[in-house]
N, C-alpha and C positions, 0 to 999 in steps of 0.2 A: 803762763807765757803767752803774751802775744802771735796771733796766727795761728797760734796753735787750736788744730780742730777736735772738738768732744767728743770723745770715741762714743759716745750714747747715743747722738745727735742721727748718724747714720738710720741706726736700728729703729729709733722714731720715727724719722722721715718714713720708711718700710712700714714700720705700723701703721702709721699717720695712713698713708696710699692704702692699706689693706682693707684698715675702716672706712674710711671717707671716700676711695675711688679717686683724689685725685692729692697732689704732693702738699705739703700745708704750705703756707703762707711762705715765703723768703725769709720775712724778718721774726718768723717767731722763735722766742725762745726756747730752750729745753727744757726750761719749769713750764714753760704753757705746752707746748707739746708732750709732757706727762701729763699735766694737769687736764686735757682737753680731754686724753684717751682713757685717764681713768673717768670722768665724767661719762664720757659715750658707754663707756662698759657698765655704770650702776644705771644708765638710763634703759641699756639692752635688759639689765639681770631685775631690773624693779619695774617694766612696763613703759619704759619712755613715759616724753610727754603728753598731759592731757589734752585732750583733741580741741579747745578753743585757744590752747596754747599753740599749737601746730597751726593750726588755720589762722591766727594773728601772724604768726614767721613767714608762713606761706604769703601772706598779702603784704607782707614790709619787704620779702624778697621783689615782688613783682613792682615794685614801686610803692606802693601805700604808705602814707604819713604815718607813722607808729599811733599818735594819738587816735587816729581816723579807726587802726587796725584794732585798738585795743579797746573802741567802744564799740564794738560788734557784741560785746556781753549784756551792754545798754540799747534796750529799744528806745525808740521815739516814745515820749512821754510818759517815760519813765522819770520819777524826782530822787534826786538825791539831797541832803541835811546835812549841813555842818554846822555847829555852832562854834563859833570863834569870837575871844575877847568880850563875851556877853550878849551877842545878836548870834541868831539863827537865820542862815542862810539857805534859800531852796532854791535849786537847782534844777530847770528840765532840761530832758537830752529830747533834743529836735534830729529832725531828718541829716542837715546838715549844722551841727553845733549844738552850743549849750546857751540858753534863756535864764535869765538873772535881773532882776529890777528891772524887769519891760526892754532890757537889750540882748543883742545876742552875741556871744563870743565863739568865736573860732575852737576853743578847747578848752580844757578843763584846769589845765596847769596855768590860761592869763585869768578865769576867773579865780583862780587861786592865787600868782601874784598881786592882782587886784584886791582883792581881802584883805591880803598879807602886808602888802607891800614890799616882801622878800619872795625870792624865785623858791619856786616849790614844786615837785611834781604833782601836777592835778590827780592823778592815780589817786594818787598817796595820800593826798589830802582830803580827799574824798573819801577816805578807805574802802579803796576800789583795790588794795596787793594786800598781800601780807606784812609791808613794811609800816601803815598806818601807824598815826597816833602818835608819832614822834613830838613835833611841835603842838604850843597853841592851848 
């Protein structure tokens, strides 16, 4: 029925406030607001997240470029390897960005489109996640 409110939705919202301290989002739904609080509850019962994982959120909250926050795991002059389509690509991570055939790029995802010529997560294509190794 249209208008009609979910009787779930209430006791969520109260949950939602109890873990997080403050009401969830307006527009979320009742499968996200389950789905979020059982998330927070196996993250409280298995140890939360890993501390370079917290300190990435922490710096995307404050403003940081995700890309910027998630090479904190990469030092400066550090290399990374990819082989793609039969060349072997290397990769340095500089102070600010990544070095590639004598140029420097901004992140790691346009040296990966660059390669590619399809949009790609640099992460990923680096296998820098767990979701590596899909394409290529």
């Amino acid at each position: 029925m249209p208008g009609k409110a979910d009787p779930d939705r209430s006791g969520l919202q109260q949950d939602w406030e109890e873990v997080f301290g403050s009401p969830p989002p307006a527009y979320a739904s009742v499968a996200f607001l389950r789905r979020a609080l059982a998330h927070e509850e196996q993250l409280r019962q298995y140890g939360g997240l890993p501390a370079a994982t917290r300190r990435a959120l922490s710096q995307i909250v404050s403003g940081k470029p995700v890309e910027e926050a998630a090479r904190g795991r990469l030092r400066p002059g550090a290399h990374l390897v990819r082989e793609w389509n039969g060349r072997s690509y290397q990769v340095e991570v500089q102070e600010k960005g990544f070095r590639l055939d004598g140029r420097t790029w901004p992140s790691l995802s346009a040296i990966a489109r660059h390669i590619t010529g399809t949009t790609w997560s640099g992460p990923r294509f680096f296998g820098l996640n767990d979701r590596a190794g899909g394409k290529g």
